[in-house]
N, C-alpha and C positions, 0 to 999 in steps of 0.2 A: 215590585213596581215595573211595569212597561214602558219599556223605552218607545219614546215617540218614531213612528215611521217618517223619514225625510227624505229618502230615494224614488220618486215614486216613476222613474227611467223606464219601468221594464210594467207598468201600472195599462192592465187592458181588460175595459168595458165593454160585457155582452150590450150585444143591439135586443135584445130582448127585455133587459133591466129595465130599456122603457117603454117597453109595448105598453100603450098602443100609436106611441108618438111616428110619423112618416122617418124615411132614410136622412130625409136630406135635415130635417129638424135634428137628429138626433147625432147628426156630423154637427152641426153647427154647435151643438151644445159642448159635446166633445172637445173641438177645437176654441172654444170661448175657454174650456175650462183648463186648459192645458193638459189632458187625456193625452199622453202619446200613443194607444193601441186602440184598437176595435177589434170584438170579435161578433162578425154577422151571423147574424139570424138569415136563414136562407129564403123565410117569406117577406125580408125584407128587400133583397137582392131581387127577388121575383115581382114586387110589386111595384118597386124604384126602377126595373129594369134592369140587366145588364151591364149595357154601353153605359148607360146612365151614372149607374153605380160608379163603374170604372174613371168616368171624368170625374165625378164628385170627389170619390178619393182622391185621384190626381191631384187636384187644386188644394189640398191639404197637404198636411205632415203627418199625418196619421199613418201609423203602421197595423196593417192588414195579420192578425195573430192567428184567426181560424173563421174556418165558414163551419155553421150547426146547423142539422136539421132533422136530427131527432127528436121524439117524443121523449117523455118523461118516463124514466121505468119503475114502474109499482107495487110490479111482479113481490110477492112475499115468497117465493117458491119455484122450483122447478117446476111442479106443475101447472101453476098459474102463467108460467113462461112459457109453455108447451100449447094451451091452450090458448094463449093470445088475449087474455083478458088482462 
């Protein structure tokens, strides 16, 4: 049997989980839902702006876990890696 998880202190949600919702919707939801992390998606950073971004944060209690902006890797192979497909 699994114990139920009840700490959820150290609990941080990609901004991508909910593409294709905007920056500032998906702090709100975050902060409605008692989320204490964020981890951004870098075209969301880029679309919200900068400054932007950084007041938005501010104004919450959200803690900032990592910025992402890589692609997905698919690669089956070295060689599929080498050639970039």
């Amino acid at each position: 049997m699994t114990e139920k998880l009840r700490d959820l202190s150290r609990l941080s949600i990609h901004t991508q989980t909910f593409q294709p919702w905007p920056l500032d919707e998906i702090v709100t939801a975050y902060v409605k839902a008692e989320i204490p992390g964020i981890t951004l998606w870098r075209n969301h950073v880029e679309d919200y702006g900068l400054k932007e971004t950084i007041k938005l944060l501010r104004d919450t209690k959200l803690q900032v876990t990592g910025l992402g902006d890589a692609g997905f890797l698919v690669a089956t192979g070295a060689a599929d890696r080498e050639a970039g497909d």
